[in-house]
Steps between C-alpha positions, in 0.01 A plus 500: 500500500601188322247175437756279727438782774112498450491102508701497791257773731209346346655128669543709826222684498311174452685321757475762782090526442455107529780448804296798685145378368398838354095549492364493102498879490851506588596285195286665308650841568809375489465371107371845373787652668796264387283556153531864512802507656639339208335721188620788751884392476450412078529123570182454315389854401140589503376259222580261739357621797187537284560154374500334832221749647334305237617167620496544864197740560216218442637277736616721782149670529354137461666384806476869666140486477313279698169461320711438170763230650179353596301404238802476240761383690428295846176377356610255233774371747191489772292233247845296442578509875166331580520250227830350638400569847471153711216408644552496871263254744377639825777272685763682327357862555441466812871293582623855322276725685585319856783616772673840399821597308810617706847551481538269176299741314779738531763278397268402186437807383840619427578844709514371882423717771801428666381792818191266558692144565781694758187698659273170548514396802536143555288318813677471840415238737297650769519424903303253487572306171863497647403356790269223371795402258777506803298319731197289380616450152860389703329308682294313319809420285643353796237251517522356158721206346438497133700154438238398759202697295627367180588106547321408854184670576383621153390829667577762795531409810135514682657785702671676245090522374396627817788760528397630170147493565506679799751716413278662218795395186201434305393852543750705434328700171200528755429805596503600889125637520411132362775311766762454260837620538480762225871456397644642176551362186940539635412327807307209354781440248751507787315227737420265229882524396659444848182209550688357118834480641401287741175324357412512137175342582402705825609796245272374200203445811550852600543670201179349311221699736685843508523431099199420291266368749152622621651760771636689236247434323179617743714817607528655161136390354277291786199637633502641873276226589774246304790656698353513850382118437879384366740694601547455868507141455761548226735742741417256803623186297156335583384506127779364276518664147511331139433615171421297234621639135689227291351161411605171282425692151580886630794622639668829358188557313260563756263708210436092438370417770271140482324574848194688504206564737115572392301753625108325646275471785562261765505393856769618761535431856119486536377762225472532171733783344602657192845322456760309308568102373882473519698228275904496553788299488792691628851342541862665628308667797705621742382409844172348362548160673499736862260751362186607713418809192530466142538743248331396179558643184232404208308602185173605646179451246160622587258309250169655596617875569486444854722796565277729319657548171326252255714571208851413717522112570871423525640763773906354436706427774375564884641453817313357817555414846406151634541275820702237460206268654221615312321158359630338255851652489800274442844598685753383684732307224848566446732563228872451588736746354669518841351532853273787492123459498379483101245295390155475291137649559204376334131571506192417257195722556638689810191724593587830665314790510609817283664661795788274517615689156783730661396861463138346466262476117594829428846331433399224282786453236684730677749204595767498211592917606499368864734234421769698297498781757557277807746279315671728391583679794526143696790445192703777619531388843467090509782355254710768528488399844570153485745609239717688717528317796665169266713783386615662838558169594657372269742835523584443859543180514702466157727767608574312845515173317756592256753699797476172701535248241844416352604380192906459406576709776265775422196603624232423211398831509824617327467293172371724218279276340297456888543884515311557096211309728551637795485876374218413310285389812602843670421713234202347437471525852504862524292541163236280666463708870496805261226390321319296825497825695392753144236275387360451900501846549322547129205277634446734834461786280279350212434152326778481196400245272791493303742573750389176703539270205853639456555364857330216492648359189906648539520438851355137461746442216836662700389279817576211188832671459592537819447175698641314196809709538498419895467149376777452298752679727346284772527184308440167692432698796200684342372163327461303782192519730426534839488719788830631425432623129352829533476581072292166461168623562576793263591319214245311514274812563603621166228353287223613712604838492527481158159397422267649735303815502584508116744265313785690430525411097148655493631806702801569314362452136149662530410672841831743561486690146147354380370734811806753538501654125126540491481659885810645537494650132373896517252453201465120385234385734267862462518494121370137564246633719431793279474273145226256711293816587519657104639777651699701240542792709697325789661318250629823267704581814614198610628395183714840428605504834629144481698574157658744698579292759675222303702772308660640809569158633630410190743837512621429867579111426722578250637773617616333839612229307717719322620660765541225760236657689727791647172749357278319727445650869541314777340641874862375667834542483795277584510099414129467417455806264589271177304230596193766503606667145497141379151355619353874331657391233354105406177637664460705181591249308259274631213764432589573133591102441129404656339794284679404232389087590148575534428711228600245204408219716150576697330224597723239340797607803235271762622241291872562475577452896894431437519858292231643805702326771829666414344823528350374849864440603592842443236671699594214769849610501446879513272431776737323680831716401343759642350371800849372600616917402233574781632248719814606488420861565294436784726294676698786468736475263715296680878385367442115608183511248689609165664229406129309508360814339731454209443129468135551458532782300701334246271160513242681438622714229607174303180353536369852347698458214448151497126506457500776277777372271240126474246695421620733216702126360112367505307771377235374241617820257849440449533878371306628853714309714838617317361804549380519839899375596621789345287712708576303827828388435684800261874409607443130618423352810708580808397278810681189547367407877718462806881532486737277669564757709142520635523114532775495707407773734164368534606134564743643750249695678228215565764322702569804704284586836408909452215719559446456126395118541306518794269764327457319191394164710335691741148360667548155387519215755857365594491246769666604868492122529860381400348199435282637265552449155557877403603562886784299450674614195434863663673379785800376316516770279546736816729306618733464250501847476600548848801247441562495131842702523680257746255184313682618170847478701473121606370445120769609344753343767322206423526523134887583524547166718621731805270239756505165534177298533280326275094668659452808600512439915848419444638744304334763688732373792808540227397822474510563841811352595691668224359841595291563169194524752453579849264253679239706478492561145520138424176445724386777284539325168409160637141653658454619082647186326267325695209741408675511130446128484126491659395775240640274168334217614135378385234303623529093487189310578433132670329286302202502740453846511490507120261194482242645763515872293454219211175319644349841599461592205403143334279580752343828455499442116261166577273686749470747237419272289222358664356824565521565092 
């Protein structure tokens, strides 16, 4: 056997233990074979198997032995790791510790179980959800005008409250034993989407109690006594729900909060009772200025040991449930970032007696894990929400929009540079109902934390994408306002969505790989754990365990990079099988790139959050790649899907490459970064995004009525009212279908000067005369031309009508004023 031969099985040899992620003892065995395999075959005689016994020996019982690899080995790395370790504040441990990991941790960790995503079954609307969103959610759409909502009243209609009210919207996380409705986390997410296509602010009113609010709140930690007192008044709509989080100097940071209540003796309703002084000054509460309960969340101190722990003063954040009335409690103020109820709460030495903390004292400082968890889960559900009902809408109506309007003879539709926009809003489209119903259906099987604020912050930010896409193909129409603009209220929806139940620059650049490499990572998080607690045992096999790990990451990255992938398995066959082979692929790239990441950079990567939010956009887009693979296969495969399947796929796959590609360029080690490329990227990078071809064929199908576009706009709210604003361009849109083939005739006769007549009326009668048309088709084309014209048309306003919306709100702003 020649050296070149040996070198060449030793690379293989090497390679096929780290690609299959051989145990120790396998690699172990596997050098004192090659070893003797090669003094055997006179490659390096006997001297030098003696000469690397001597070499090789040492070190292979070292690591072979546990007590040894102890004491010599993991112990000196044990000291250094807990040098460098970073201190971590209760707030952060317990943000880490809150919710559960899901999906994503599959997709982090490098070897998907691809069986696991096509077994899960995703949540299906029951009987009654159905029902409630056919009828009273229909319904109660019906009765709202939100050009009316937004510019007139400054709120719902008083019966739009009472419909809501009664009909138990406000309840609809509320379990049935407690009067609620008991829907799922699907259902919710469905109703406050339809409720958005009509009504961004009855949506944002809806959503806000089945999010973070004090139902949720009471069912997973009050006291029996707290949830038989609250909770039929909450499902009833009696008792209308706040919470109070943010404030002037704390918004994303709630571990800062200013607010703070101190535990003492005092008097209450009559007697005097161990209790609480509460001092607060919320702001952005939703529903606050309607609010009959308020949520409070506070740093609770207890002085004089009150609580029977002398040695523990400050307890940390705590949350407690208060009546909006109770004495000396100021509410009822409103901000205006549209028309839905937010406004301030303020209160200097509230006294209320230690029961009102929800879950009662034994929860003191419990608050902050109380928070995440709810939030979190409200995350997945809320935005997303709002998020895909702009986006549905958008699709339908965009799609209509550009079939009936015409520019140089054309149907809009058919430009290419409309269609680039008009493929992107139904890709994202589909990418966006993939993720709504994954992510929905994730929350009614556990509480993902990292999952959520995926949602929260992509969704938010392709809502951004999508209604300024409508708007531009829209133009003029989209810009002006009124009761016939139906993208208005979305647009200007945009920034609230944005900001609220975490700012999205905040999500994207700490919270989605901050929280996903330490929870989703196999080992980082219990060699944390294990380094806090001195323990040197635990931390012996973590820390082998992890090298192990990153090796056989390290091995399948570049090998599927080599190979393009084809070594990967995918659970499918047919169109999706590559897409499967290539999200295995960047999935292991992402685990050896973060290992790689947060080994030279530790504690120092909190501060990097460009380098840390790249990596957060790759676990984003493998999440969503392959919740749109699982979309795709339930739905059953179908041919009308695959052109959007490939879209997203190949948007997403650039946006993989993308990310990584910034964050090797930025990498503080030059040397690292060139290398991590190499391992990532052997032959290049391959994805480009969308072709032309996908542009055109989706831009040709969002003008088209199908099965396909019904389902992907399904259970929003299109008016039956032709005089509706979305009613009507649905109308016209259904009508041009009907006549477009004998409209297209009289344009073109038209356009070739074969009728005479200078408006349409009379050279419809042209038409007719000179037997283009038969009478009835030209009564045909002149019902449409007439709805044709309707639809293009906006809103114009009398100057008194302007002038009296004018003085209301001179007005309202005075009377506000004067309440100040």
């Amino acid at each position: 056997m020649s050296i070149l031969v040996a070198l060449v099985i030793a690379i293989a040899a090497v390679w096929a233990l780290a690609y299959t992620g051989a145990a120790l003892a396998v690699w172990s065995a596997a050098v004192v074979v090659y070893f003797v395999g090669l003094a055997v075959t006179g490659v390096i005689g006997w001297l030098g198997l003696l000469i690397a016994a001597i070499v090789l020996v040492p070190p292979l019982v070292l690591f072979n032995t546990p007590g040894l690899r102890k004491r010599y080995a993991t112990k000196p790395i044990f000291a250094k790791f807990k040098s460098v370790l970073p201190p971590m504040s209760d707030t952060e441990r317990e943000a880490l510790e809150a919710g559960s990991t899901w999906w994503e941790t599959e997709m982090f960790r490098g070897k998907p179980d691809w069986q696991y995503l096509l077994d899960f079954r995703r949540t299906q609307l029951s009987e009654d959800e159905r029902s409630f969103l056919d009828n009273e959610t229909e319904t109660l759409c019906s009765m709202l005008d939100e050009w009316e909502i937004l510019n007139e009243r400054h709120d719902i209609p008083p019966e739009g409250w009472d419909y809501i009210r009664r009909n138990k919207f406000f309840a609809m996380l509320i379990p049935k034993e407690h009067g609620g409705l008991g829907f799922s986390a699907l259902a919710q997410s469905t109703v406050v989407a339809k409720i958005a296509s009509r009504s961004l602010t009855t949506a944002v009113t809806v959503m806000v109690p089945n999010s973070l609010g004090p139902g949720e709140l009471l069912i997973h930690y009050g006291t029996k006594e707290q949830q038989a007192k609250w909770l039929p008044g909450l499902a009833d709509g009696s008792e209308i729900p706040c919470f109070g989080l943010t404030g002037p100097e704390v918004g994303s940071d709630a571990g800062a909060l200013p607010d703070y209540g101190i535990v003492c003796k005092g008097e209450y309703q009559g007697e005097e009772v161990l209790g609480m002084k509460l001092t607060f000054s919320k702001r952005w509460i939703t529903l606050a200025p309607v609010a009959t309960v308020i949520g409070l969340a506070f740093r609770l101190h207890d002085p004089e040991g009150l609580l029977g722990d002398p040695d523990k003063t400050d307890y940390g954040i705590t949350c407690a449930l208060i009546s909006a009335d109770e004495p000396g409690v100021e509410i009822g103020k409103r901000h205006y970032p549209g028309a839905f109820m937010n406004g301030p709460i303020y209160g200097k030495d509230i006294f209320v007696p230690l029961d009102a903390i929800i879950g009662g004292p034994e929860k003191a400082g419990g608050g902050w894990r109380m928070l995440v968890e709810c939030l979190s889960a409200g995350r997945g559900i809320s935005l997303p929400a709002l998020s895909s009902a702009a986006a549905k809408m958008s699709y339908r109506m965009t799609g209509a929009w550009t079939r009936i309007r015409r520019q140089f003879k054309l149907p809009v539709g058919k430009f290419e540079g409309v269609q680039e926009a008009t493929a992107r809003i139904s890709g994202l489209n589909y990418k966006m109902e993939a993720a709504r119903v994954m992510t929905a259906s994730g929350v009614d099987k556990c509480t993902p934390s990292v999952v959520t604020a995926m949602a929260k912050y992509h969704m938010t930010e392709w809502m951004r994408v999508i209604v300024n896409d409508a708007m531009d193909v829209h133009g003029g129409r989209g810009i002006q306002q009124g009761p016939r603009n139906y993208l208005a209220s979305s647009y200007q929806s945009i920034p609230i969505a944005i900001t609220v139940e975490g700012a999205n620059i905040l999500t994207r650049s700490l919270m989605i790989f901050g929280q996903g490499a330490i929870r989703c990572h196999p080992y980082i998080f219990p060699e944390m754990e294990a380094a806090r607690e001195d323990n040197l045992d635990d931390f012996d096999d973590l820390l082998w365990s992890h090298v192990g790990y990153s090796v056989n990451r390290a091995a399948r990255a570049f090998t599927f990079g080599l190979t393009g992938a084809i070594t990967a398995k995918a659970p499918v066959s047919g169109v999706a099988a590559p897409y499967y082979r290539q999200l295995e692929r960047f999935s292991s790239a992402l685990a050896i790139s973060s290992d790689i990441t947060m080994g030279l950079l530790g504690g120092e990567l909190k501060r990097k959050e460009l380098l840390s939010a790249r990596l957060g956009d790759v676990l984003s887009e493998l999440y969503f790649a392959s919740a749109t693979l699982k979309y795709f296969y339930d739905e059953g495969e179908k041919e009308e899907d695959v052109d959007h399947l490939h879209y997203v796929m190949a948007e997403s796959l650039a946006k993989i490459e993308k990310a990584f590609d910034g964050f090797f360029r930025n990498f503080p080690n030059g040397l690292v970064g060139s290398a991590m490329r190499f391992l990532v990227f052997p032959t290049g990078m391959a994805h480009k995004g969308p072709s032309d071809r996908l542009i055109n064929a989706l831009g040709d199908a969002i003008m088209e009525p199908s099965a396909f576009r019904d389902r992907l706009s399904a259970d929003i709210y299109v008016g039956r009212d032709p005089e509706s604003a979305t009613g009507r361009i649905e109308a016209t849109f259904n009508k041009l279908i009907e006549v477009e083939p004998i409209y297209d005739t009289f344009f073109k006769a038209v356009a070739k000067g074969e009728v005479d007549g200078l408006d349409t009326e009379a050279r419809l009668r042209s038409a007719v005369e000179k037997q283009i048309l038969t009478q009835e088709q030209a009564d045909h084309v002149a019902e449409y031309d007439r709805m044709r014209y309707d639809a293009i048309l906006t809103d114009a306003f009398t100057k008194d009508y302007l002038a009296d919306m004018a003085h209301k709100r001179h007005e309202d702003h005075r009377n506000e004023s004067r309440v100040a």
